[in-house]
mmCIF file of the N, C-alpha and C atoms, coordinates in Angstrom:
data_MODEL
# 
_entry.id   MODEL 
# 
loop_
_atom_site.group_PDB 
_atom_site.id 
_atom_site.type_symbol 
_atom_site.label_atom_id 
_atom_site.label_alt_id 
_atom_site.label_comp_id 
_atom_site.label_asym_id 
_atom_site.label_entity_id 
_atom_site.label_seq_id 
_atom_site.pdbx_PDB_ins_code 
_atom_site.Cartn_x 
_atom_site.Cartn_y 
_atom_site.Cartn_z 
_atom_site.occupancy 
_atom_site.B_iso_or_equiv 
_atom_site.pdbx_formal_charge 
_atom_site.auth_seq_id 
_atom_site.auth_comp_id 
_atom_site.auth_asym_id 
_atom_site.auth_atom_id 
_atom_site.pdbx_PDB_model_num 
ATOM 1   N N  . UNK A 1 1  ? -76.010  51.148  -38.022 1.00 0.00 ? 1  UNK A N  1 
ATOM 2   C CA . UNK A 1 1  ? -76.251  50.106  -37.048 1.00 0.00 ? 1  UNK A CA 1 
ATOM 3   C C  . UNK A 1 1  ? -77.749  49.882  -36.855 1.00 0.00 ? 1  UNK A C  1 
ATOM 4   N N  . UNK A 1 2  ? -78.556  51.034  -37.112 1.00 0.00 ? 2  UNK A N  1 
ATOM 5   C CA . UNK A 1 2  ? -79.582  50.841  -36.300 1.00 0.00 ? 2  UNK A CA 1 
ATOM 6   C C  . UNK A 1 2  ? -80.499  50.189  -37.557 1.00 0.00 ? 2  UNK A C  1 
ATOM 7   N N  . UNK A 1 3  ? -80.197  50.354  -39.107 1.00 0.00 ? 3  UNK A N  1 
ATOM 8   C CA . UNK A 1 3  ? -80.745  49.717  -40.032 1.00 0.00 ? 3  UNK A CA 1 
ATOM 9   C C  . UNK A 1 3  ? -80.188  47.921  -40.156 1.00 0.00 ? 3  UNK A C  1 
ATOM 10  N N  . UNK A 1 4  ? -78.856  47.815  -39.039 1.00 0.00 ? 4  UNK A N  1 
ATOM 11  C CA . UNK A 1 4  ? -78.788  46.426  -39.290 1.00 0.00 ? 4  UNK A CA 1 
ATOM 12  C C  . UNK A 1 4  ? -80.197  45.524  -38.607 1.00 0.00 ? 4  UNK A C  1 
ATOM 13  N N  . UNK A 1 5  ? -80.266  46.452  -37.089 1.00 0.00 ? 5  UNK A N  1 
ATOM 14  C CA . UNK A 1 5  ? -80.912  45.853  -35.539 1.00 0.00 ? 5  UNK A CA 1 
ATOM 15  C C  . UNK A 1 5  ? -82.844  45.086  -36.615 1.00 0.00 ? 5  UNK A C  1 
ATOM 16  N N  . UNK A 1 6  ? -82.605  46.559  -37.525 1.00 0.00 ? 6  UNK A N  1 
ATOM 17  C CA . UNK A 1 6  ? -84.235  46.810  -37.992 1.00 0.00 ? 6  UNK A CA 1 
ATOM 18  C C  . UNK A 1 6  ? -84.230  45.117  -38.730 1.00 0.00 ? 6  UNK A C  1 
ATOM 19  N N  . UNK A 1 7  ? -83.637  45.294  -39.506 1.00 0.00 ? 7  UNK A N  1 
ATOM 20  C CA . UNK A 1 7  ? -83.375  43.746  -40.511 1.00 0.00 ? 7  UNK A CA 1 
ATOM 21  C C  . UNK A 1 7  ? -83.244  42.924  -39.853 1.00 0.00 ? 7  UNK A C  1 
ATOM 22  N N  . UNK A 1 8  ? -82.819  42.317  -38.916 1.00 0.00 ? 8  UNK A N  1 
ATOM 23  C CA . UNK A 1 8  ? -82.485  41.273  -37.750 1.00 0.00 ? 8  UNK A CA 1 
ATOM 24  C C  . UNK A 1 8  ? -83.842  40.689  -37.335 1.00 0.00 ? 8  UNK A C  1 
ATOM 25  N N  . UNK A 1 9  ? -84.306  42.197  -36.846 1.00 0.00 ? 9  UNK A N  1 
ATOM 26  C CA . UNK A 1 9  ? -86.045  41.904  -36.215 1.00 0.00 ? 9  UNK A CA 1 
ATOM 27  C C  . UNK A 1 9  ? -86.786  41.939  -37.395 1.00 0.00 ? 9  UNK A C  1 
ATOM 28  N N  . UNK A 1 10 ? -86.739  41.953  -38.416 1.00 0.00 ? 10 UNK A N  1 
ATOM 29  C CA . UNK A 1 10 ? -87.277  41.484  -39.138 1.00 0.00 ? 10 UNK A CA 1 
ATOM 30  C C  . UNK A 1 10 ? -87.107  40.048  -40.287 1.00 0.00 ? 10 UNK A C  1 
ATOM 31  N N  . UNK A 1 11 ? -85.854  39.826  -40.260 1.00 0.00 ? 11 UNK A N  1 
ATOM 32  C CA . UNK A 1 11 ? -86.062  38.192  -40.182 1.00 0.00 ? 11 UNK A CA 1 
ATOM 33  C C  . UNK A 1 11 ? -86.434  37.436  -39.265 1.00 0.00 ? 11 UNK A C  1 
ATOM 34  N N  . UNK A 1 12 ? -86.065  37.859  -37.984 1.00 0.00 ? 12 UNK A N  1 
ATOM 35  C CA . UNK A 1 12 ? -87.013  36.800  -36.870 1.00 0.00 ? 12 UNK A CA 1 
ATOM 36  C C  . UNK A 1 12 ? -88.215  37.012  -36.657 1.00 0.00 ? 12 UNK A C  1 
ATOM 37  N N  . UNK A 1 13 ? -88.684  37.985  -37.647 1.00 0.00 ? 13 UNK A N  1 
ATOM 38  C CA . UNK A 1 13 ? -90.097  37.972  -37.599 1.00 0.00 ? 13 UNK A CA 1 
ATOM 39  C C  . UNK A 1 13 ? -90.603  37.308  -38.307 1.00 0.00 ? 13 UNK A C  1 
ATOM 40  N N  . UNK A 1 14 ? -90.179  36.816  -39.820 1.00 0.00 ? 14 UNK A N  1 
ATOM 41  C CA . UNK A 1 14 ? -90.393  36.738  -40.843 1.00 0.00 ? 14 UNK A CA 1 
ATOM 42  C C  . UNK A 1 14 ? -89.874  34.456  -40.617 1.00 0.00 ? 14 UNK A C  1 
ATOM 43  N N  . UNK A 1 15 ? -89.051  34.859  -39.845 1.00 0.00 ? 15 UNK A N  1 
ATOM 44  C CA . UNK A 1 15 ? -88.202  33.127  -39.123 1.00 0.00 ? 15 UNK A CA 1 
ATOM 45  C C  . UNK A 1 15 ? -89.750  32.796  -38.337 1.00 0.00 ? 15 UNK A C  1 
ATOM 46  N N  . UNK A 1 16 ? -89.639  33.526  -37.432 1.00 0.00 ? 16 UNK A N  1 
ATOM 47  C CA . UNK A 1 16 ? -90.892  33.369  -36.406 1.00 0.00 ? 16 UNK A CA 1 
ATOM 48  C C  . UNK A 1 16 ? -92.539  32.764  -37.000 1.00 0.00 ? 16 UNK A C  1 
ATOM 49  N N  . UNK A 1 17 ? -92.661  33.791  -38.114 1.00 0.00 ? 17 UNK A N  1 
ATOM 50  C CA . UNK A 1 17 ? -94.112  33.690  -38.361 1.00 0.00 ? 17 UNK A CA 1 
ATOM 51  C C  . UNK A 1 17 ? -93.862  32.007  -39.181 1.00 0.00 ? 17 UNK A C  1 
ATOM 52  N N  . UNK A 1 18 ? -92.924  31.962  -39.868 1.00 0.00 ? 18 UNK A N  1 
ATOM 53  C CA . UNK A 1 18 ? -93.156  30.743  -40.757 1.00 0.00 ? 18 UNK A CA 1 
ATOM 54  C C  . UNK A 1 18 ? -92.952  29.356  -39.803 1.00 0.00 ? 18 UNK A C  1 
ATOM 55  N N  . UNK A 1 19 ? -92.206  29.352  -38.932 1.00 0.00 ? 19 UNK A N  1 
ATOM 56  C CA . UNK A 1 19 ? -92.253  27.945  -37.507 1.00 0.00 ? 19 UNK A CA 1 
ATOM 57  C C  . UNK A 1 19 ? -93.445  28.161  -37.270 1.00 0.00 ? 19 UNK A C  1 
ATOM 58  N N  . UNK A 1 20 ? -94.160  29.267  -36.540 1.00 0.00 ? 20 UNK A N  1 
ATOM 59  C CA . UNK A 1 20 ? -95.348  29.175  -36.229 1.00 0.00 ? 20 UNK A CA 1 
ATOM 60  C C  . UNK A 1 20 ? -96.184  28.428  -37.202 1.00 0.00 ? 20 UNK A C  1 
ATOM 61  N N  . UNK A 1 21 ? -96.490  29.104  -38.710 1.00 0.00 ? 21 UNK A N  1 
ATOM 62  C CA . UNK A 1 21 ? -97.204  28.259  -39.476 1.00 0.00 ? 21 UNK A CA 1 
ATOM 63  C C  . UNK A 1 21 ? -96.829  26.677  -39.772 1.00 0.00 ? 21 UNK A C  1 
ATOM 64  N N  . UNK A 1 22 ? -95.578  26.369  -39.740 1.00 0.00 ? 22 UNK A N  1 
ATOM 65  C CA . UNK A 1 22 ? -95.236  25.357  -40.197 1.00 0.00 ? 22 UNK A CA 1 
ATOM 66  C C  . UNK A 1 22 ? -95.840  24.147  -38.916 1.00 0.00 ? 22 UNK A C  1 
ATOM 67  N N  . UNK A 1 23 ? -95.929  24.827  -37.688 1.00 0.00 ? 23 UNK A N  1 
ATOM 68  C CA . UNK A 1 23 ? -96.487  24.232  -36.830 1.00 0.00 ? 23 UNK A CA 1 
ATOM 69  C C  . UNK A 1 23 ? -97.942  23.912  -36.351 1.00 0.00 ? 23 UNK A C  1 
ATOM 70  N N  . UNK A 1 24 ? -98.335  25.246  -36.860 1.00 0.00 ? 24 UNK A N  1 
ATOM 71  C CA . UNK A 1 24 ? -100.314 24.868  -36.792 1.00 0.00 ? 24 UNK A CA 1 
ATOM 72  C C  . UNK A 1 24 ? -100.743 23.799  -37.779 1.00 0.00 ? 24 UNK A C  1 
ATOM 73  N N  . UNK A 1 25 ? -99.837  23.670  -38.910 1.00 0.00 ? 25 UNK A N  1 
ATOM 74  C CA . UNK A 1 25 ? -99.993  22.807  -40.495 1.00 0.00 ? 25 UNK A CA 1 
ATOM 75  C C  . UNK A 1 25 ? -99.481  21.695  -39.620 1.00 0.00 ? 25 UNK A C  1 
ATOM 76  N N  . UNK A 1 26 ? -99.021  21.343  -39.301 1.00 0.00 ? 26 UNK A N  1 
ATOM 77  C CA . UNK A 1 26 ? -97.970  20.198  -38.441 1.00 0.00 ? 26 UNK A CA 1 
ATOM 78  C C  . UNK A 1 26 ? -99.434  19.611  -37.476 1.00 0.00 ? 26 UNK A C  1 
ATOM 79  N N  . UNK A 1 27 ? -99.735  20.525  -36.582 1.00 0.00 ? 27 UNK A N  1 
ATOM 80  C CA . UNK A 1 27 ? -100.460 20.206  -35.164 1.00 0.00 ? 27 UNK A CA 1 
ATOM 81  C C  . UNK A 1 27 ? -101.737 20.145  -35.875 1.00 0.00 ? 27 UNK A C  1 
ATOM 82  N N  . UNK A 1 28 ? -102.328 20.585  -37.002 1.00 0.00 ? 28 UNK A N  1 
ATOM 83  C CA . UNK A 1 28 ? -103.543 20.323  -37.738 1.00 0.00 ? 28 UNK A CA 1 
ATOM 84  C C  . UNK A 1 28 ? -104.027 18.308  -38.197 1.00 0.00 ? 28 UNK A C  1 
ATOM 85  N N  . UNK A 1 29 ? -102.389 18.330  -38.930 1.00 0.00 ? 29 UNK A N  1 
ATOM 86  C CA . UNK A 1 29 ? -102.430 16.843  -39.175 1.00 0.00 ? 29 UNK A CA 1 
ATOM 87  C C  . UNK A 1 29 ? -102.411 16.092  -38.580 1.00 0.00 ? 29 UNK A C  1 
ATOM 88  N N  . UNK A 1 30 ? -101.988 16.181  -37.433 1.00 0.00 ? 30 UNK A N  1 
ATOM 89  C CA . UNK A 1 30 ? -101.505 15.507  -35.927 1.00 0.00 ? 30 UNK A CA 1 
ATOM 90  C C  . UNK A 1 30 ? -103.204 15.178  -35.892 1.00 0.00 ? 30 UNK A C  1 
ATOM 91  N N  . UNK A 1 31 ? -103.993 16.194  -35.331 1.00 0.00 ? 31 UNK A N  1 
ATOM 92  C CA . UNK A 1 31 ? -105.331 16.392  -35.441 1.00 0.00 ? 31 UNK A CA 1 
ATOM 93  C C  . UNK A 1 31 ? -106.322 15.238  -35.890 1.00 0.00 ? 31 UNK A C  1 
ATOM 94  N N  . UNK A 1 32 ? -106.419 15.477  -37.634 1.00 0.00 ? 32 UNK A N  1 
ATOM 95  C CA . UNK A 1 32 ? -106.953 14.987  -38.521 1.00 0.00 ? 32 UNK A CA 1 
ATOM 96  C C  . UNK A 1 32 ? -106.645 13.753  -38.353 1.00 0.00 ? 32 UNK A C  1 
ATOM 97  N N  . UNK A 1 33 ? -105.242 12.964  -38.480 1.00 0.00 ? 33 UNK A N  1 
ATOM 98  C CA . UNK A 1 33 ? -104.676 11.725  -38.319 1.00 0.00 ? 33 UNK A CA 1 
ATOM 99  C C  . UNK A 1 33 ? -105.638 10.925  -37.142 1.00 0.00 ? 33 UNK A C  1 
ATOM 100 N N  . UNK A 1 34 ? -105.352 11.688  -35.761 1.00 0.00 ? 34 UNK A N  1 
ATOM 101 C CA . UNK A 1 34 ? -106.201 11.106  -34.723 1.00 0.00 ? 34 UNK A CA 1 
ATOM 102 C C  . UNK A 1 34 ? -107.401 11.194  -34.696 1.00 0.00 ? 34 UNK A C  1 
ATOM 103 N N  . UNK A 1 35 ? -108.064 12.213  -35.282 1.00 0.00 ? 35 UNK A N  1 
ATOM 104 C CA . UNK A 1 35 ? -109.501 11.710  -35.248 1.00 0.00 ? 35 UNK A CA 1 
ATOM 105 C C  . UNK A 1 35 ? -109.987 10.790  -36.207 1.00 0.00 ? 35 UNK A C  1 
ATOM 106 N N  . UNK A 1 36 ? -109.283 10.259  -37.376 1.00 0.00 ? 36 UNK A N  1 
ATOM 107 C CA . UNK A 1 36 ? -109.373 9.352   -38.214 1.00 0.00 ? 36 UNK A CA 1 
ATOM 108 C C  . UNK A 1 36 ? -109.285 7.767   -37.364 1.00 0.00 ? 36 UNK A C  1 
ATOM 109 N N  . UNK A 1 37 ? -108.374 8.035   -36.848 1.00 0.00 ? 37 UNK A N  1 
ATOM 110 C CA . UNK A 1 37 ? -108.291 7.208   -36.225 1.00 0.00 ? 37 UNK A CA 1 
ATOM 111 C C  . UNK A 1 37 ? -108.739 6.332   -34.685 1.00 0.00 ? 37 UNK A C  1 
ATOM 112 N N  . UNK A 1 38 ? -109.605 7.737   -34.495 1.00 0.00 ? 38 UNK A N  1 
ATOM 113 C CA . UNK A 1 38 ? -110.444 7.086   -33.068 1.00 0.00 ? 38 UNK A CA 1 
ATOM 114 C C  . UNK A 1 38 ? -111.606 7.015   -33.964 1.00 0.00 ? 38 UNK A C  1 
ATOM 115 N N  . UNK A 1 39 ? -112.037 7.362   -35.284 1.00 0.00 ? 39 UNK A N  1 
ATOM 116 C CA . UNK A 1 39 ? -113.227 6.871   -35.758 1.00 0.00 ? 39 UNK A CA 1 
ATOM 117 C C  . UNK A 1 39 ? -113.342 5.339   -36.342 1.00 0.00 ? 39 UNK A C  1 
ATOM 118 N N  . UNK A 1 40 ? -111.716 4.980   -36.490 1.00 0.00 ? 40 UNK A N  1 
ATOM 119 C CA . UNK A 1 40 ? -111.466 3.716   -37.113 1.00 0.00 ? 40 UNK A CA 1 
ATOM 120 C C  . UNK A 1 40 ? -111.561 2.913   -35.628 1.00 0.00 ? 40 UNK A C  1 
ATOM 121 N N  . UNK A 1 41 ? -111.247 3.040   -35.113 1.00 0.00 ? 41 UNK A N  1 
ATOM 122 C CA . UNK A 1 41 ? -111.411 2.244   -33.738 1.00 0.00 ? 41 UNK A CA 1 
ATOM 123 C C  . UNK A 1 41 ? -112.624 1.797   -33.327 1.00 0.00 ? 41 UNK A C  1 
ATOM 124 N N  . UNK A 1 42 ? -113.582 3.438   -33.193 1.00 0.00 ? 42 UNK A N  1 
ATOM 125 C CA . UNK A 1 42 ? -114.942 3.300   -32.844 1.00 0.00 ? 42 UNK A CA 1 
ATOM 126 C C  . UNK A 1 42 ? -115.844 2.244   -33.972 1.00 0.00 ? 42 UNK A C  1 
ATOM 127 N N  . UNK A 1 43 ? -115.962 2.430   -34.942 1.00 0.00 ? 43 UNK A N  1 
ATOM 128 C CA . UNK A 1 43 ? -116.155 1.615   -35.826 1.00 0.00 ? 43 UNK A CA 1 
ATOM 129 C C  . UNK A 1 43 ? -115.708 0.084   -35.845 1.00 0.00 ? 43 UNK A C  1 
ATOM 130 N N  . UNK A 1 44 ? -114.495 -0.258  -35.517 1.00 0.00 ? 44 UNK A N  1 
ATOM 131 C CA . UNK A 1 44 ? -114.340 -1.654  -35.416 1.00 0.00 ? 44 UNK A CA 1 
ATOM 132 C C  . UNK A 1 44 ? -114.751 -2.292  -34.021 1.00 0.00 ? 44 UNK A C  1 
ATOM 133 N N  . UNK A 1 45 ? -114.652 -1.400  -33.061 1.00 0.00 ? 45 UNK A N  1 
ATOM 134 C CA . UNK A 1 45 ? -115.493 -1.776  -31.786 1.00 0.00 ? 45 UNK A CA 1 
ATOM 135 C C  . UNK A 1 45 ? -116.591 -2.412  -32.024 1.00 0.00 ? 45 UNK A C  1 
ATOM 136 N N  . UNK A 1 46 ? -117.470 -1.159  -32.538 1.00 0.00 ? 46 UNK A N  1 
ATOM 137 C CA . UNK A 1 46 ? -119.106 -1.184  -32.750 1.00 0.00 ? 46 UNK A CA 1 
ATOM 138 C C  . UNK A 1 46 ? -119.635 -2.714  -33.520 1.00 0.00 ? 46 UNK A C  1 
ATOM 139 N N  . UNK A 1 47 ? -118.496 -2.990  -34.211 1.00 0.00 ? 47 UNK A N  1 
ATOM 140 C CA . UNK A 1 47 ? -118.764 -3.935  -35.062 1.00 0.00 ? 47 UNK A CA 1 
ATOM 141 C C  . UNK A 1 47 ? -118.263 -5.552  -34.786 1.00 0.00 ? 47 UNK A C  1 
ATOM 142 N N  . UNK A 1 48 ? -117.197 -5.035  -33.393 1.00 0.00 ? 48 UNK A N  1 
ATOM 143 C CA . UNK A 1 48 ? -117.069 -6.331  -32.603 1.00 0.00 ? 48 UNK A CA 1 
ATOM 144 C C  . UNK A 1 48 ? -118.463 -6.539  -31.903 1.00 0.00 ? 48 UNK A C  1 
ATOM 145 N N  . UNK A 1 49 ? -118.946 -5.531  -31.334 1.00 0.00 ? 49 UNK A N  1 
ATOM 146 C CA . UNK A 1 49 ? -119.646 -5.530  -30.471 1.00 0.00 ? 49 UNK A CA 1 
ATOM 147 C C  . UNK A 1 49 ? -120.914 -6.483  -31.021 1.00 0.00 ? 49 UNK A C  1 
ATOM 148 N N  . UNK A 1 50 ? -121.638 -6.279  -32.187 1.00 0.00 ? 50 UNK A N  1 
ATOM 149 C CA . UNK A 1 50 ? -122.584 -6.661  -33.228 1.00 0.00 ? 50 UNK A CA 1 
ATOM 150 C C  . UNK A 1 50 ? -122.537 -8.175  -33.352 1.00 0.00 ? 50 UNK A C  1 
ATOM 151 N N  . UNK A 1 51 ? -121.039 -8.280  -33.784 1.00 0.00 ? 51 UNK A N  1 
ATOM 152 C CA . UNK A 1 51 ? -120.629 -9.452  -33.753 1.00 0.00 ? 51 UNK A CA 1 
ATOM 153 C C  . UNK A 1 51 ? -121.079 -10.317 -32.877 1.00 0.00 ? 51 UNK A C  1 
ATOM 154 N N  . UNK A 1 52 ? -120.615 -10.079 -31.854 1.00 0.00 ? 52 UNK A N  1 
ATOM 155 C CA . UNK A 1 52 ? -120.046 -10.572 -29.866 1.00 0.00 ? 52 UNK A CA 1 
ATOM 156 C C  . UNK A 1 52 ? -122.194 -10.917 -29.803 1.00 0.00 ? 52 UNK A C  1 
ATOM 157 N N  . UNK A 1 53 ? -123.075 -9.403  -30.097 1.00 0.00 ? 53 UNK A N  1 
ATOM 158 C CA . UNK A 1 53 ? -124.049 -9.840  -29.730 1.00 0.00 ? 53 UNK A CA 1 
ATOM 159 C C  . UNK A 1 53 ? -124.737 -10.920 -30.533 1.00 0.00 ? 53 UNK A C  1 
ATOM 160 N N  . UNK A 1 54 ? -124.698 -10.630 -32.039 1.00 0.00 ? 54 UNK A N  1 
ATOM 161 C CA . UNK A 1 54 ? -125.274 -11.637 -32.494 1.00 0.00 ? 54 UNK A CA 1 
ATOM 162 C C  . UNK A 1 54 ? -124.714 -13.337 -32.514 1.00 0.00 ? 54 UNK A C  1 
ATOM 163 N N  . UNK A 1 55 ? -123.688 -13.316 -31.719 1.00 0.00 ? 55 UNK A N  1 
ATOM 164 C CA . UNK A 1 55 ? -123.395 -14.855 -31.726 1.00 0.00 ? 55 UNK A CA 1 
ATOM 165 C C  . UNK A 1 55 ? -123.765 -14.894 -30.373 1.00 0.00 ? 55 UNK A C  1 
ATOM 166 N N  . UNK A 1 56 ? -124.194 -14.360 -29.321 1.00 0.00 ? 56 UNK A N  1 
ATOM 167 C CA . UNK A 1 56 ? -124.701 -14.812 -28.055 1.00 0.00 ? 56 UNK A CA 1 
ATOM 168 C C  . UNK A 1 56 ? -126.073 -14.563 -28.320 1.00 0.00 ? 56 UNK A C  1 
ATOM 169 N N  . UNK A 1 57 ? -126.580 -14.080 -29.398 1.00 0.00 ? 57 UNK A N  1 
ATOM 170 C CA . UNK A 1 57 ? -127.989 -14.231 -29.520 1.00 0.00 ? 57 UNK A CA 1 
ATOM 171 C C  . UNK A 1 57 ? -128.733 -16.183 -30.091 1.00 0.00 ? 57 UNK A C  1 
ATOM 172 N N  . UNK A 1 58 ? -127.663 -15.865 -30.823 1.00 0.00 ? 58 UNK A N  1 
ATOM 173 C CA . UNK A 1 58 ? -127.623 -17.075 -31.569 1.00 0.00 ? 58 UNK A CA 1 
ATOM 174 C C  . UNK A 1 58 ? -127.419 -18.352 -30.294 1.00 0.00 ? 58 UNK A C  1 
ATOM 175 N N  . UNK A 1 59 ? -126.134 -18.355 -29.535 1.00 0.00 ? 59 UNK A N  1 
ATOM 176 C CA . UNK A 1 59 ? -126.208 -19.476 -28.424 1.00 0.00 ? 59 UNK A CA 1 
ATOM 177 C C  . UNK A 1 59 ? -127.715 -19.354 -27.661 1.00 0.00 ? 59 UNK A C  1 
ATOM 178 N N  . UNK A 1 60 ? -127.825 -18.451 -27.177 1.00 0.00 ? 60 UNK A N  1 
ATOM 179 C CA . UNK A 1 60 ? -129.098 -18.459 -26.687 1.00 0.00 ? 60 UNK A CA 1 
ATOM 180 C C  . UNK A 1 60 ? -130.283 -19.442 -27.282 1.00 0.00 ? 60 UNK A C  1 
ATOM 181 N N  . UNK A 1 61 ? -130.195 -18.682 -28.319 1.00 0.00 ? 61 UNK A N  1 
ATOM 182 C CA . UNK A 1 61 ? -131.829 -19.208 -29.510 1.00 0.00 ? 61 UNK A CA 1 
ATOM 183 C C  . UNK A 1 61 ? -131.374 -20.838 -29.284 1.00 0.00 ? 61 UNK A C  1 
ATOM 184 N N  . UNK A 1 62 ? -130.320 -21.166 -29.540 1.00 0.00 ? 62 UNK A N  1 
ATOM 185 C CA . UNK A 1 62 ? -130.014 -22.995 -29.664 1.00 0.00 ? 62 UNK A CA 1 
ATOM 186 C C  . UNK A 1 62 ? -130.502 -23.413 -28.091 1.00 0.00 ? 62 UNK A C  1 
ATOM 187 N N  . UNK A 1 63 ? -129.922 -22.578 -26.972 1.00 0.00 ? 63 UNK A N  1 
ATOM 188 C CA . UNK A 1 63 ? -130.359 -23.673 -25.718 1.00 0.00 ? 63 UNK A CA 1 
ATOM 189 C C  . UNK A 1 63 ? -131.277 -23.744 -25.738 1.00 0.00 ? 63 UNK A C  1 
ATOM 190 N N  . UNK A 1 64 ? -132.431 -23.104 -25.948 1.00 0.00 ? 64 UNK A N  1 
ATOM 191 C CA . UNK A 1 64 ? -133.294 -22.595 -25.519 1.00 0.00 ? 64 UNK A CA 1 
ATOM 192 C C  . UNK A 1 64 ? -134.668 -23.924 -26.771 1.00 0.00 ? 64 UNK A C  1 
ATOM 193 N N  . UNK A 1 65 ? -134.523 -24.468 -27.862 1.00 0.00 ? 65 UNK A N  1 
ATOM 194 C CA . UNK A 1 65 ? -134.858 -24.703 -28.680 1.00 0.00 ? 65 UNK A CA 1 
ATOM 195 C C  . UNK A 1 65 ? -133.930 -26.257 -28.787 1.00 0.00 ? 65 UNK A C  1 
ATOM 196 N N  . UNK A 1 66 ? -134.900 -27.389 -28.163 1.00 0.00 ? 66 UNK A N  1 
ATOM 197 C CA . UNK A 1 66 ? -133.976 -28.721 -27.989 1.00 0.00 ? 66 UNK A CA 1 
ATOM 198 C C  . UNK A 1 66 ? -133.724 -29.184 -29.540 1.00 0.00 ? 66 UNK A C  1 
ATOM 199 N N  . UNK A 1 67 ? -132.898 -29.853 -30.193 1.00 0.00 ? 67 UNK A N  1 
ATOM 200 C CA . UNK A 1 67 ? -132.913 -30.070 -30.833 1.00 0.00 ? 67 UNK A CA 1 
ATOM 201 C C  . UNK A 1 67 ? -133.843 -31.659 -31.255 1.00 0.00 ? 67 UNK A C  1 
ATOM 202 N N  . UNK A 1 68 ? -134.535 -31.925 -32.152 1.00 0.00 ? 68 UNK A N  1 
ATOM 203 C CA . UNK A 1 68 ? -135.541 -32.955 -32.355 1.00 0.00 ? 68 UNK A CA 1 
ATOM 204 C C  . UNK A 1 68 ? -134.893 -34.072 -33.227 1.00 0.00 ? 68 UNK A C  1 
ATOM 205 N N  . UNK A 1 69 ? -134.471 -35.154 -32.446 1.00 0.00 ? 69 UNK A N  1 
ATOM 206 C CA . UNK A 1 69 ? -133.926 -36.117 -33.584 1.00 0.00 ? 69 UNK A CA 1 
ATOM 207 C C  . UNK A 1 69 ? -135.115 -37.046 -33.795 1.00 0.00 ? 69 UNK A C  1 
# 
């Protein structure tokens, strides 16, 4: 009996350790995925933003500069 108990606790050790890994590998990508992806964000922001300024730079420069017919 007591060599079954031993084997038991040692597949749920052996059950145990591999969920665990299968889960840090899991919660790693989870990870990686999102920071990919708040860099893709930050980046298209930054580049609205560029945008957004250089066309209100641009309205500006026109009021500012009458046009001469």
């Amino acid at each position: 009996m007591a060599s079954t108990e031993q084997l038991m606790k040692l597949y749920r050790s052996i059950i145990g350790h591999t969920l665990y890994t299968k889960y840090t590998k899991l919660r790693e990508k989870q990870i990686k995925e999102l920071n990919k992806c708040q860099q893709e964000m930050t980046a298209a922001l930054a580049s609205s933003q560029r945008k957004s300024k250089l066309t209100t730079q641009q309205e500006i420069g026109q009021s500012t500069h009458p046009k001469l017919d």
